[in-house]
N, C-alpha and C positions, 0 to 999 in steps of 0.2 A: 342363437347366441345367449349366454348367460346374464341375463341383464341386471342380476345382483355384483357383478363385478363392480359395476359401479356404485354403490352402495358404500359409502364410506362416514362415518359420526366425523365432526359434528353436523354436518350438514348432509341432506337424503339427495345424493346426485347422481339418484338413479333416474329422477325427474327436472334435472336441471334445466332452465326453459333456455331454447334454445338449440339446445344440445340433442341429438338424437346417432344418438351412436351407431343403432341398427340401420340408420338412411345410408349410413357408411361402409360399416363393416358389415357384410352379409359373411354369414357360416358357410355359404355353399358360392366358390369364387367365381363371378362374370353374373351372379343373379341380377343386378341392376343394369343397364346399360349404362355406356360412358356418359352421356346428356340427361340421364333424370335426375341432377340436382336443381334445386330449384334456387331462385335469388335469394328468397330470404332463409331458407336454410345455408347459405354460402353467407351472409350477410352476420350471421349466427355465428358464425366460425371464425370469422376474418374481423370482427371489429375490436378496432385498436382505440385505445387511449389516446389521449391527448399529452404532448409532452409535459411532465412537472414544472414548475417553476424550480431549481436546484437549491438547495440551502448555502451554497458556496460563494467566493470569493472569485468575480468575471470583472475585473476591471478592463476600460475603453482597450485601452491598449497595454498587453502583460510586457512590452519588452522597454517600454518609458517606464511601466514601474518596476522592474527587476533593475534596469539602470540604476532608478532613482536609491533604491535599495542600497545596490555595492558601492555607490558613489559617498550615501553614507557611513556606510560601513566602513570606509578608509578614512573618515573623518570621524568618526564617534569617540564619545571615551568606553570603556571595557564593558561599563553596567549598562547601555544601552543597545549592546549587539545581539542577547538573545531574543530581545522585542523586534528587532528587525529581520530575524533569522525564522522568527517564527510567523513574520507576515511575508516572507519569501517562502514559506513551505504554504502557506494557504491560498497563493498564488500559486503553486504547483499541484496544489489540489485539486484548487477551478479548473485547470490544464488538462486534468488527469493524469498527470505523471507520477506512479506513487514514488518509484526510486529517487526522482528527483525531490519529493517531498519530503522524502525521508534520509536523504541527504543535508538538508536544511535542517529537521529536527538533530541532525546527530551534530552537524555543527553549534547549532545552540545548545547543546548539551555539554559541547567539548568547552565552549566559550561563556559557559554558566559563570557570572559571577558571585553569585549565592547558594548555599546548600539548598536553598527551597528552588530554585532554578535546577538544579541539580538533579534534586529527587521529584521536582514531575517532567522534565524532559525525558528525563529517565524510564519513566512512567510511559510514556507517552510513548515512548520507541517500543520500550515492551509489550504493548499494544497493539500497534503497528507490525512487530515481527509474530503475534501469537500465533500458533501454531509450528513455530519452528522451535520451539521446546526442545526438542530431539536433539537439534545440532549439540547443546551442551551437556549432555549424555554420552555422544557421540568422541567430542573433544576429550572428554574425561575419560575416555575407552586408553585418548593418545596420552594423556597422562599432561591435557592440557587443559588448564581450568578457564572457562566464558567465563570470565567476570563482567562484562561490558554491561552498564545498565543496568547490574544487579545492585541489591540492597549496598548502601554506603556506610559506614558509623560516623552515624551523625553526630553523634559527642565529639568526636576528633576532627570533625570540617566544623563544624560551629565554632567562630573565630572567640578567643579567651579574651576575656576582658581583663581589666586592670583594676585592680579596688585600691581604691586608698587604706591606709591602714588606721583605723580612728582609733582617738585619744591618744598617738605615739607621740606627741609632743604634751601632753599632760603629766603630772604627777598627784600621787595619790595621798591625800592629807595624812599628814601625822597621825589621826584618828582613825585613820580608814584601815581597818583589817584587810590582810593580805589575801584569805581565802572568803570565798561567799558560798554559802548553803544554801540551796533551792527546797525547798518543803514543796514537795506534789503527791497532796494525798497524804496518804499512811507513811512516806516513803520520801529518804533526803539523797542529794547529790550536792560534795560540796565540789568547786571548783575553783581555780585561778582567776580571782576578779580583775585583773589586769586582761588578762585572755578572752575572757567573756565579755568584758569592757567595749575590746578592740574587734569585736564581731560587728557593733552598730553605732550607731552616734545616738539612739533611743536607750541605749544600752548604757555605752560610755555614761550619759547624762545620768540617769539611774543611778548606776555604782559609784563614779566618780565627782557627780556633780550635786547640788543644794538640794538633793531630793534626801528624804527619811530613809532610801535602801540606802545610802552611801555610808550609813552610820551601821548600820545592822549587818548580822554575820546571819541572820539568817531572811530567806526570804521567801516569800509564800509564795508560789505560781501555780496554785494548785485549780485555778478558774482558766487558767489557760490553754488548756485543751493538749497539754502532750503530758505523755505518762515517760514513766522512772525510766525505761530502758531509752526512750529518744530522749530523754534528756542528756543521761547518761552520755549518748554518741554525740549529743552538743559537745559537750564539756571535750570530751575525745581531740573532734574537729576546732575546736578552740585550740590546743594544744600544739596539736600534728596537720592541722589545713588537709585533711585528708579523712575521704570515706571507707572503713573497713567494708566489710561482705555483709550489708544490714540488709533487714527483710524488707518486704515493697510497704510493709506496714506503718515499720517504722520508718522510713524514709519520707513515705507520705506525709507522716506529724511533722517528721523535722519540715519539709516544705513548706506546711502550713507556718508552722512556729517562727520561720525563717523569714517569711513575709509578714507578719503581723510585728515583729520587729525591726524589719529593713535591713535583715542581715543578708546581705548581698551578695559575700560571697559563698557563703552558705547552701543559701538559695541558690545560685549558680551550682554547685559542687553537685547539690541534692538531686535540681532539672536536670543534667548531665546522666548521672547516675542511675535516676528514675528512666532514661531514654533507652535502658536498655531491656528494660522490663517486657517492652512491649514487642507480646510474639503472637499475637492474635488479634483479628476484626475488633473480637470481645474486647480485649485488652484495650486496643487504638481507641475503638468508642467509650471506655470508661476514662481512659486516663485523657483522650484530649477535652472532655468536659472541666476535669482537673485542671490544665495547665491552662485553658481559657480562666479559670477562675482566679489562678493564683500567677497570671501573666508566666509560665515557663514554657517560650518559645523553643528549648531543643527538645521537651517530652513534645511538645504539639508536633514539631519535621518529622519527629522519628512516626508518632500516630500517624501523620498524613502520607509519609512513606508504606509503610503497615497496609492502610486501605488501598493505595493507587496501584500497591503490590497486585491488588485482588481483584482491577477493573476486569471485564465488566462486570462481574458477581457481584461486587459489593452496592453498586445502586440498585441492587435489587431490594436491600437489606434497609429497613423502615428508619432503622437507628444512625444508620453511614448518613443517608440520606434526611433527615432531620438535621442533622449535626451540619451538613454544609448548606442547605437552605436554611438553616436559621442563624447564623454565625454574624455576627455584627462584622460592621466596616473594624472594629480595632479586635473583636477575634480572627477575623481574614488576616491582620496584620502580623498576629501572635502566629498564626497556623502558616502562612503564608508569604510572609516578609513585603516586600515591593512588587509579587508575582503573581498575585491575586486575578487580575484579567489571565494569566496563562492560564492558570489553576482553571478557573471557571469555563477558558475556552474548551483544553481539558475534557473536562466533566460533561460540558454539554453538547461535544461531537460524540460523544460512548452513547449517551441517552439515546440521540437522533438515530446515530447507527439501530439501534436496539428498536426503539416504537418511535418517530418522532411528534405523535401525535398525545404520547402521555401529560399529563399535568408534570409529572417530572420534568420534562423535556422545556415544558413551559417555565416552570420554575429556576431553572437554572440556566436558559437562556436569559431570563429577567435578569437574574444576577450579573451575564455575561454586561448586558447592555449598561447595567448602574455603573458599571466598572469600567467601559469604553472611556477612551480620551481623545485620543490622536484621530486624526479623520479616518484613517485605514481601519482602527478599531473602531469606530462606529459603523461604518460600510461593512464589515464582516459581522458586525453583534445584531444592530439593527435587522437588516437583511434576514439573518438568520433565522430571529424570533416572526420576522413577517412569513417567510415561508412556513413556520409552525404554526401559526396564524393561520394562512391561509387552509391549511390540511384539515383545521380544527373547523372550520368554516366559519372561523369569528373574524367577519368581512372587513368590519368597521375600522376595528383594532391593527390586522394585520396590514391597512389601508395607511393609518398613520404611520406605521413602522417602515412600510416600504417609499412613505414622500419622502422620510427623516434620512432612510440610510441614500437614498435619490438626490436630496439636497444636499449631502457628505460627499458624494461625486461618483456613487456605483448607479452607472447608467443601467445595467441589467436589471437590477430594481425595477424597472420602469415594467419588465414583463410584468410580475406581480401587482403594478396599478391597473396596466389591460387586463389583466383578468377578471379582475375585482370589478372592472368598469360594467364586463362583461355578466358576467354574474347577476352584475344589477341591472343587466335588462340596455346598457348601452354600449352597443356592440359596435356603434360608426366613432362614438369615443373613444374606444379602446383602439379602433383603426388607425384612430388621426394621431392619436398617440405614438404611436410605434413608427408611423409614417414620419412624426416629428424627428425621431431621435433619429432613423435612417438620416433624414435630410441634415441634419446638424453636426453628422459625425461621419467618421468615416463608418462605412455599413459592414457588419460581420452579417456571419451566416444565421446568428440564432435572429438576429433583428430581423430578417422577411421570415423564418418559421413561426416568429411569434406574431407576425401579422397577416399570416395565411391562416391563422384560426378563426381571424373576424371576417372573413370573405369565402366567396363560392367561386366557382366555376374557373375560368380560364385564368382570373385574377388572383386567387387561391393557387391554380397548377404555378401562376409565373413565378410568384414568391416563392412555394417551394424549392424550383428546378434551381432561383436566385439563391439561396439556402444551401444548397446543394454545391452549385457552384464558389460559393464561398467559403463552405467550410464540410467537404465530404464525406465526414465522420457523424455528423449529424444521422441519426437514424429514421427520425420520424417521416422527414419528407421519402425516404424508400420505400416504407411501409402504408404511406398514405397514397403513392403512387401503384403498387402492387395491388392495394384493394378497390382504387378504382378500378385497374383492369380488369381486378376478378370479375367486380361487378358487372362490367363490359361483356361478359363470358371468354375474356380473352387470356385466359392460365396461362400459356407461355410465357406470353408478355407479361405477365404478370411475376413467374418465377425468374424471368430475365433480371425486369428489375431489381426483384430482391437478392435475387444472388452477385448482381454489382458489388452488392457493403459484405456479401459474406465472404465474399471472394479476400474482404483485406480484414475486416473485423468480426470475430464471432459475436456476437450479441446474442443473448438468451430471448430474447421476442422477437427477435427477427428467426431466429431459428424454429421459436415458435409457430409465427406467421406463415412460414413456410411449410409447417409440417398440415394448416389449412389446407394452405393451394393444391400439397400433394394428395390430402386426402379428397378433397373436392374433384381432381383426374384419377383419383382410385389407384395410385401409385402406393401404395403399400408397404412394400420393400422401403422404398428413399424415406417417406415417409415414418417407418419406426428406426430406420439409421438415423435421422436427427432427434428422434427420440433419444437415442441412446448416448448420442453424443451429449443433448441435455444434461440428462442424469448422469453424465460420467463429471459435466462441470459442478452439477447442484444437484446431489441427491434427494432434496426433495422440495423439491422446483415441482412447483401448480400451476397450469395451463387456464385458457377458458377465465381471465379475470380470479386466477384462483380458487376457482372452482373445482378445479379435480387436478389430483396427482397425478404429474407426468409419467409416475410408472405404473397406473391404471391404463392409461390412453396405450403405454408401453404394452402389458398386457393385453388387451383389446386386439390391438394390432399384430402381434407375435403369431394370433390364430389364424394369419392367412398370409404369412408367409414363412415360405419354405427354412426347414429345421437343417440345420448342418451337424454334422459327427465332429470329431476334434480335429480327423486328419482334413473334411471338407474347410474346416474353418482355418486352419493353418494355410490352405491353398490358396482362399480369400482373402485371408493377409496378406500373403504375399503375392498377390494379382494386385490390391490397392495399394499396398506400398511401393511396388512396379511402377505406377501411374500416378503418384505422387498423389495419392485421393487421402486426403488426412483425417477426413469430415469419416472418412468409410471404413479406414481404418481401426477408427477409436470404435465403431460402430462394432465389428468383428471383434477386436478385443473385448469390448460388452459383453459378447457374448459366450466368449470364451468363457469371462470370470465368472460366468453363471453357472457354468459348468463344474467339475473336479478336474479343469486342467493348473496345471503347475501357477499358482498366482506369482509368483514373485518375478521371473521374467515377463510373462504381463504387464504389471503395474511397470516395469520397469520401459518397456517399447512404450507403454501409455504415456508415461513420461515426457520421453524423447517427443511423442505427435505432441502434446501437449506445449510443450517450448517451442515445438516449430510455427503453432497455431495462436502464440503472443499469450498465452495462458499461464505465467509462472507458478501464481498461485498454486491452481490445481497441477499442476506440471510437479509440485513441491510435497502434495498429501501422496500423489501418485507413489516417487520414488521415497514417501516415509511407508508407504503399502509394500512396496519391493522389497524393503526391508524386513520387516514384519512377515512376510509369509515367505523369506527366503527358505526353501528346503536345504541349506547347507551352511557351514560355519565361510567356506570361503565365497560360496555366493552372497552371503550378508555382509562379508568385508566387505564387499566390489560397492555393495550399492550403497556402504556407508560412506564408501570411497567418495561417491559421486555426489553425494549429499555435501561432504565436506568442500568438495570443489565447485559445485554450485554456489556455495555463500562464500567463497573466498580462500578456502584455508588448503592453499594446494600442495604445503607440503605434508599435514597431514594424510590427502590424497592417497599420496604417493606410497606415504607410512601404509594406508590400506591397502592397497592394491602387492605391496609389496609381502605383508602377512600373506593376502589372498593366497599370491603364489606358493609361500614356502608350504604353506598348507596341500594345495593343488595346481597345478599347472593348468591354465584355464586361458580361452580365447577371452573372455570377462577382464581375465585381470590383466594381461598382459596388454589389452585393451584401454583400459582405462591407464594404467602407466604410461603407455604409448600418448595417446591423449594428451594429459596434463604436459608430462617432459615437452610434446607441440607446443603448446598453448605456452607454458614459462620462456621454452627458449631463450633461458639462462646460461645454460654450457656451449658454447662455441661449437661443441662436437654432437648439439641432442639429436640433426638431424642421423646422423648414421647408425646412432642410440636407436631413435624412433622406429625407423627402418627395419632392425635387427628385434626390434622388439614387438611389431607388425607382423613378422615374418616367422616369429616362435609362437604369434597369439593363430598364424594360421594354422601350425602343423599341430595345434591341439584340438583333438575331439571335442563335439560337441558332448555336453550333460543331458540335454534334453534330442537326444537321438531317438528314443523308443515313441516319444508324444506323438508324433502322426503315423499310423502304421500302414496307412497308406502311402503318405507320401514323408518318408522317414526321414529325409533332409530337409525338409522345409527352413526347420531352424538353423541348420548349419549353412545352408542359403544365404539368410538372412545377414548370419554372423560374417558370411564371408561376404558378402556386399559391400558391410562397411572398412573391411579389412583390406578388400583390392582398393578400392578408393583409395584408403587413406595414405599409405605407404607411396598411391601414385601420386597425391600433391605434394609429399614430401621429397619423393626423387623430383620433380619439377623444380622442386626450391634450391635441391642441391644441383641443380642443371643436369642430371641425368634422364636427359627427353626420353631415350629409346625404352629405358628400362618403365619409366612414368605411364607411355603409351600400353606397353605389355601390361602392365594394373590396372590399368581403365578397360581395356578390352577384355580380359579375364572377367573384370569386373559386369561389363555389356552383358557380356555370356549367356552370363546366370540372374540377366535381365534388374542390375541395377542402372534404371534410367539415370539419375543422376550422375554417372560416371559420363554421359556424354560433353557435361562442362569441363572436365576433367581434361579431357580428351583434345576437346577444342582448342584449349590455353594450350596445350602439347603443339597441335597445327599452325594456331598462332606464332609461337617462339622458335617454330619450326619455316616462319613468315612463309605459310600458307593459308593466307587470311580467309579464301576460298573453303577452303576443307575445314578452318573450324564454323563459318557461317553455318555451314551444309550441318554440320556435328550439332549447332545450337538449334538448325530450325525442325532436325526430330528430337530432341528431347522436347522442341516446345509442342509439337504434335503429339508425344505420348503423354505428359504430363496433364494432367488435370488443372493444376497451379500453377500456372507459368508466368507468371509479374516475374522474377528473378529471370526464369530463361531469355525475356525477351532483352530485359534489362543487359546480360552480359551478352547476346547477339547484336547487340548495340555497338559494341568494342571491334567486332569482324567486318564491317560495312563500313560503303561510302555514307558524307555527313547525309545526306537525302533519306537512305533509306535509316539511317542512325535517329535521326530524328522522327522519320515512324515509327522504329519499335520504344521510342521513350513516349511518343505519344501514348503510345497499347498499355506499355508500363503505368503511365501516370490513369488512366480511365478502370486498368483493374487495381492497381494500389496507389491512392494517392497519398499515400505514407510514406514511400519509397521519396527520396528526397533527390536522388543521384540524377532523376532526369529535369528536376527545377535547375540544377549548377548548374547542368550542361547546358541545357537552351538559354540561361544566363549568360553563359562563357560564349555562348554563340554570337547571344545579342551582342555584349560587349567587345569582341572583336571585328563586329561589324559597328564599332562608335555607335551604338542605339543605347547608351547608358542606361535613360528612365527607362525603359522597358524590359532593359537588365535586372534594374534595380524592382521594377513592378512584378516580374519573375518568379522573383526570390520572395517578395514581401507575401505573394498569393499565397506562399507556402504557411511561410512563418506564421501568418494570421492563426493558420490550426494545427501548426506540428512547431512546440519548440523543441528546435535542432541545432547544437553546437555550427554543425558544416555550414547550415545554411547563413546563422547568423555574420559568422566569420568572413564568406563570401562577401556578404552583403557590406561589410564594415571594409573594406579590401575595397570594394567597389566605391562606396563614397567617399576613402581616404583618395582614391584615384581621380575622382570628379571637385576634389577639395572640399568636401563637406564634414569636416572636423568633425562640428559636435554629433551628427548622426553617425560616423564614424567612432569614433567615441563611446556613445552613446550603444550599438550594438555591442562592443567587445565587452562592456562594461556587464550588458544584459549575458553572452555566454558566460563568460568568468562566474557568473552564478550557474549556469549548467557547470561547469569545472573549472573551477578554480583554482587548477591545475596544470591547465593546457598551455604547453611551452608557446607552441606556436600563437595565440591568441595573447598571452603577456607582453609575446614579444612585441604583436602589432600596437597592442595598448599602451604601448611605452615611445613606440616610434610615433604617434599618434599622439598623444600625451603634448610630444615633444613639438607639436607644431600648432597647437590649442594656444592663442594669443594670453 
């Protein structure tokens, strides 16, 4: 083996300790036997981290405070809702739900009652969406402009004020000359001393009152610091309350000159004016030093708009970044209005993102914490800066921060005191801690993970399994379970476990840890498919603590196992997408793209696995790659098509898919039109639409017919897979069973597993409950993924065997919610209320889920228990705020609350 592969600056990991590649990868295949790895070379490979303490927002219980929340929120006035909207998204945060977090951001956006509200919510979404760029490229193809969250003119939201008008109830002595002359310099400007009077009451007093100018036709201001031409647009603006087209020079003097005499409206006219100057970083950092000095709050909105524009680049920048660390409490006021804590919350989630261990990071969390008020804001500020703290290893410090935001009411804090405790060498205090909060509250899952760090042995395995059981998304307890085994020498058991969590969540360390155990049995093959599936998530994602690039190890591995042609590899696609293997899928598409096959139908299937595997993000770069290497103008429509329908915009869609065709007649476009029209079922008549238009996408040739020349249908396979399919759940909907069954079975054929759901529901409604069991229990035998299969084999069964396959269901996905209702719905029709109600609440502890909530409020409106009743609809209505069904119980509810 070439052992400079691994050889990579800045570090030499061609000697990484630990790591020995060649004990693994032998050049000549079967040189090692299966049993000569040894412990601590396995120990080397397989050691995990300890879970972080998270920098986020875990209150005791999220569904009393998302209550707590919209219960406000119907009672607040206008200027208090984005402060709530924005501690309901950092609650969704701790949850992990981005959608729903960015749901809450876009509501506080819409309910901004300030421009400075405005423009960093704004900010903030922009942030949140980067990378989707594309879409308003895309929109403006349709001749529709994204404006959402783009730049605003802040001159025209900035609310007008009202100026008195000085001296209009004065008159001008008999003495007093009508015109006044300004001597500045070499150089005179005479003006309406009446007009220039009614600029200021410093002014007025001057020309009109017992001072020596009131007598003089001329007057010196030549020490005043503005020259002949801003003078000049004085006198102008005296006349006409109006700025012609002046340069940023002279605008600036009038500013200044405006303030130094208290001309108000002026200065108003000028800040306005000045606001639009600003179209650069350069720009924002010099002019918001200006409007700090000379107080003009709409040049500073427009700067701080300008910079939030440029997150995250611009905290890179010494200047952006000075300017908001050093800003006093009444320059935040100037830049920021009332919204100062957003601002800074803001600024110090980009940093964290970025390093969270920079002095930046520190700095601007400070700021966060000077600015906390409310207890929610101190539990998120506090906190925050303690976990930064802790990263930094300044024990002491991060110690106080985490009592403080602990004392405020965020119990998870309390992980960060056990560490700390830990750290310092008392590791039975850190126990009794953790022990504490268990016994005091009700016990979530992170609470025994975080107390299985202070203990060994069996007391250690029970917290975890405790952990597990409470909240199954947890990662750590799988992968602290799996390296026992290893240790054990027991690799199956060991891949057992870990493929539990992979089975419902992709997780990048766990996929990692996995790709140990397989290298440790010398599986090779499985072993650089989760490589590839890594690098198809994070391209460059570092294994081994970071130590070496995932696609060196990728490399490494590639030398011993067998190479595929294009047409071998199309046959492998479609053998794992047969078999519903998603993980192996993505693995063969890897590898395709490394090749010179066609990238844009790639990226495009990479997609699709991508969405199916909870991955949107990457799911999103994928089909912006489809686009981008499309070989065609109508295959570029297609996939811009799907772009646009992805985020929403489906008549756009339609616009695409509908060019696609005039251009080419394509299973692609016909396809996606097919699709969408589904999906809106808008027209009364779309299914027969659908059908006819399923039915044109079959009788078109494949584009990519030459790519395998061995097996030359492969992709037209593929295409028609999803094509029998889909035409058959649509004749199903229009009840044409017989024609439904012929689509699913065409569909069987040519070996798309998934048509046997298809198929089932046909048997079903055909009430032969028999024939679709039979129908679901081999798709669940072919299928590699079967949580869904078992789940809708559920529906064909007596309750006995219904309630084992939701068992199966809930042990491979405990995400899947539909088998918590049901054994709910069970309980509760057998009068076992609490254990209905205990059910549903197992779930909800770690999946907020509209259904389940809803249930559960339905169940205590039914046992009379109002306020908990209440109390949940209150908590969905912030999952949607929208949901007929859920208002409606909230009002019938409402109505029985004393």
């Amino acid at each position: 083996m070439r052992s400079s592969i691994l050889s990579e600056s800045p570090c030499d990991e061609q000697h990484i300790h630990g790591f020995n590649p060649q004990s693994w990868l032998q050049v000549e295949r079967g040189k090692l036997p299966k049993s000569s790895y040894s412990s601590s070379s396995i120990e080397s490979l397989i050691k995990i981290a300890e879970p972080p303490v998270v920098p986020l927002y875990k209150p005791l219980n999220y569904v009393e405070v998302l209550s707590r929340i919209h219960e406000e929120l119907e009672q607040c006035t206008a200027i208090e809702r984005p402060g709530l909207y924005l501690i309901q998204s950092q609650v969704f945060r701790g949850l992990g739900e981005p959608k729903l977090r960015q749901r809450s951001l876009h509501s506080a956006w819409r309910h901004a009652g300030t421009v400075h509200e405005k423009v960093i919510f704004g900010a903030w979404l922009r942030y949140e969406k980067r990378g989707e760029e594309i879409i308003a490229d895309v929109l403006a193809s349709c001749r529709k402009c994204c404006r959402e969250f783009g730049p605003i003119d802040v001159a025209s939201e900035m609310p007008l004020r009202n100026f008195e008008i000085v001296g209009s109830d004065m008159d001008l002595t008999s003495h007093s000359p009508s015109m006044v002359t300004f001597q500045i310099r070499d150089g005179r400007v005479t003006c309406d001393r009446c007009k220039i009077a009614a600029l200021s009451i410093p002014f007025c007093s001057m020309l009109n009152g017992p001072f020596t100018e009131s007598q003089l036709e001329l007057v010196d201001l030549s020490e005043n610091g503005i020259s002949l031409d801003a003078m000049r647009a004085v006198s102008e603006f005296s006349c006409t309350h109006r700025l012609g087209d002046l340069p940023l020079e002279i605008l600036l003097e009038m500013l200044v000159f405006a303030s130094t005499f208290c001309c108000d409206k002026l200065k108003d006219a000028c800040d306005r004016k000045l606001a639009s100057f600003v179209s650069s970083r350069h720009d924002a950092v010099e002019l918001m030093a200006l409007s700090f000095e000379e107080n003009a709050p709409v040049l500073a909105v427009s700067c701080l708009q300008m910079l939030l524009q440029d997150l995250p680049d611009c905290l890179t920048d010494e200047l952006v970044l000075n300017l908001f660390l050093s800003a006093t409490e009444q320059q935040q006021l100037i830049m920021a209005g009332h919204a100062s804590f957003l601002l800074y919350c803001l600024l110090s989630e980009v940093t964290m993102n970025i390093d969270p261990r920079t002095e930046t990071t520190v700095l601007l969390s400070e700021k966060l914490v000077q600015l906390a008020v409310t207890p929610s804001q101190k539990q998120i500020a506090f906190h925050q800066l303690g976990c930064v703290r802790l990263l930094r290893k300044e024990y002491d410090q991060a110690e106080h921060l985490f009592e403080v935001a602990f004392s405020a009411g965020h119990v998870y804090s309390m992980a960060g005191l056990a560490r700390i405790s830990a750290i310092k060498g008392k590791k039975v205090l850190a126990y009794e801690k953790l022990s504490s909060v268990i016994s005091s509250s009700v016990p979530l899952g992170w609470m025994h993970l975080e107390r299985s760090l202070y203990s060994e042995g069996d007391r250690k395995l029970a917290d975890l399994d405790k952990a597990t059981e409470l909240d199954p998304t947890l990662t750590y307890p799988y992968m602290y379970r799996a390296t026992s085994l290893m240790r054990k020498k027991e690799p199956r058991l060991a891949l057992d476990e870990i493929n539990r969590l992979l089975g419902f969540k992709l997780a990048l360390e766990c996929l990692e840890l996995r790709i140990c155990l397989y290298l440790a049995l010398e599986d090779y093959k499985s072993a650089l498919c989760d490589i590839h599936a890594i690098l198809t998530l994070s391209r460059e994602y570092r294994m081994l603590e970071g130590r070496v690039a995932a696609s060196k190890i990728g490399t490494l591995l590639g030398a011993h196992v067998e190479q595929w042609n294009t047409a071998e590899c199309w046959l492998q696609l479609y053998e794992r997408w047969s078999s519903v293997d998603d993980i192996g899928s993505l693995s063969v598409i890897y590898r395709m793209l490394e090749s010179d096959a066609a990238k844009g139908v790639l990226h495009f299937r990479q997609s699709l696995l991508l969405l199916r595997l909870n991955c949107p993000e990457a799911a999103m770069r994928s089909l912006q790659l489809a686009r981008q290497h499309a070989a065609t103008e109508h295959e570029r429509l297609v996939y811009e098509g799907w772009l646009l329908y992805d985020t929403g915009h489906c008549e756009e869609a339609l616009q695409k898919a509908e060019e696609s065709i005039s251009i080419q007649r394509s299973f692609e476009a016909f396809f996606l039109k097919a699709y969408v029209l589904a999906d809106s079922g808008v027209d009364p008549s779309y299914s027969a639409n659908v059908i006819s238009l399923l039915e044109d996408a079959l009788k078109c040739p494949s584009d990519r017919l030459r790519k395998g020349q061995v097996w030359p249908l492969t992709l037209f396979v593929h295409k028609c897979t999803a094509g029998f399919e889909q035409p058959g759940g649509v004749y199903v909907d229009c009840g044409k069973l017989d024609s439904a069954a012929d689509c699913y079975t065409s569909a069987l054929k040519i070996r798309h597993t998934r048509a046997h759901q298809g198929l089932a529901r046909v048997h079903f409604l055909q009430n032969n409950r028999d024939a679709a069991y039979d129908e679901m229990t081999k798709l669940i035998e072919k299928a590699k993924n079967n949580a869904s299969a078992y789940e809708k084999r559920s529906e064909y069964c007596e309750r006995e065997q219904t309630m084992s396959d939701l068992e199966k269901v809930t042990q491979l996905d405990p995400l899947r919610v539909y088998p918590y209702r049901y054994r709910a719905a069970v309980l509760m029709d057998s009068h076992k209320e609490e254990e209905a109600i205990a059910e549903l609440t197992r779930a909800i502890s770690f999946k907020a889920d509209l259904n389940l909530l809803h249930l559960r409020a339905a169940f205590h409106e039914h046992t009379g228990d109002v306020p908990s009743a209440l109390r949940d609809c209150r908590a969905a209505l912030c999952l949607d705020p929208n949901h007929q069904e859920m208002l409606e119980l909230q009002k019938r509810v409402n109505s029985q609350e004393p």
